[in-house]
C-alpha positions in Angstrom: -6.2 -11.6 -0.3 -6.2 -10.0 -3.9 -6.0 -6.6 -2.0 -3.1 -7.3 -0.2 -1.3 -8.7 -3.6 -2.7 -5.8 -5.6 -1.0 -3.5 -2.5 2.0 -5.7 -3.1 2.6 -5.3 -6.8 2.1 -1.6 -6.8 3.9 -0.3 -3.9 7.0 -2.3 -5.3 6.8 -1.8 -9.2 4.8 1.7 -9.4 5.6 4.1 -6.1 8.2 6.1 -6.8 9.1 8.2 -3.8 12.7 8.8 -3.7 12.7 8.6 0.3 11.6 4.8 0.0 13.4 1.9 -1.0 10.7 -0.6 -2.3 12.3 -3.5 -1.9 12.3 -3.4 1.8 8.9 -2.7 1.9 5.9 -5.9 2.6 2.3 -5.8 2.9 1.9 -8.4 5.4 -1.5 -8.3 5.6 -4.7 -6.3 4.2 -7.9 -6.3 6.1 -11.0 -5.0 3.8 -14.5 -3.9 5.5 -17.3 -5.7 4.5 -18.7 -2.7 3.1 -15.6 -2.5 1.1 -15.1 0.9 2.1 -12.0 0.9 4.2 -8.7 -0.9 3.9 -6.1 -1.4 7.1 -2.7 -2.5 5.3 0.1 -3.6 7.3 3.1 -2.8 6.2 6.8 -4.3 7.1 10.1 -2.5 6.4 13.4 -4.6 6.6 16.3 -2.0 8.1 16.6 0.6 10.0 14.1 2.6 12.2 14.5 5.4 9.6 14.4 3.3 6.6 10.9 2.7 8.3 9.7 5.9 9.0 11.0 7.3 5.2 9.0 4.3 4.0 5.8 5.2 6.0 6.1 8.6 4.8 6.7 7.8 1.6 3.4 5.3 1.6 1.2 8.3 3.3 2.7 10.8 0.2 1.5 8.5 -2.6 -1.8 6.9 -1.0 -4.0 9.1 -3.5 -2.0 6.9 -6.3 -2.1 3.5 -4.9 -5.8 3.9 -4.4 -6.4 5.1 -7.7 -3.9 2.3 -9.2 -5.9 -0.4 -7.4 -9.4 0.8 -8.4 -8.2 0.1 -12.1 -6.5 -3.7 -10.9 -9.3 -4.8 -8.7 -13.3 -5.0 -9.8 -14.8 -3.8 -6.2 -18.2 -1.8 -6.0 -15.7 0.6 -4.2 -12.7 1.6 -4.1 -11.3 1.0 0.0 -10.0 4.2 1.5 -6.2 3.2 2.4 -4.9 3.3 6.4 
């Protein structure tokens, strides 16, 4: 659950990606391994099918940055890989 918030708060105040308007954009849910090594995020986007694909894009572009923005906001052993 503090995944998915930490997801939350950084995909709408920190990614920048001029393709994607953040405030469409939901983590609706966050499912970690118990290993802690992978993530599976799913995403909503209010609008239109290519609002949605931009936004997906835009979400694969900055992964590298969201995973190293919520190693710094969450205290795990490791750090998830982001799908």
């Amino acid at each position: 659950m503090e995944v998915q918030r930490e997801l939350s708060e950084i995909i709408r105040t920190q990614v920048k990606d001029p393709g994607m308007s953040r405030d469409m954009v939901t983590v609706v849910s966050a499912e970690v391994t118990p290993d802690l090594k992978y993530c599976k995020a799913y995403i909503s986007v209010l609008g239109s099918e290519e609002a949605a694909k931009a936004a997906l894009e835009g979400l694969k572009r900055a992964v590298g940055f969201i995973r190293k923005e919520l190693a710094g906001r969450v205290n795990l052993r490791n750090t998830p890989e982001l799908k």
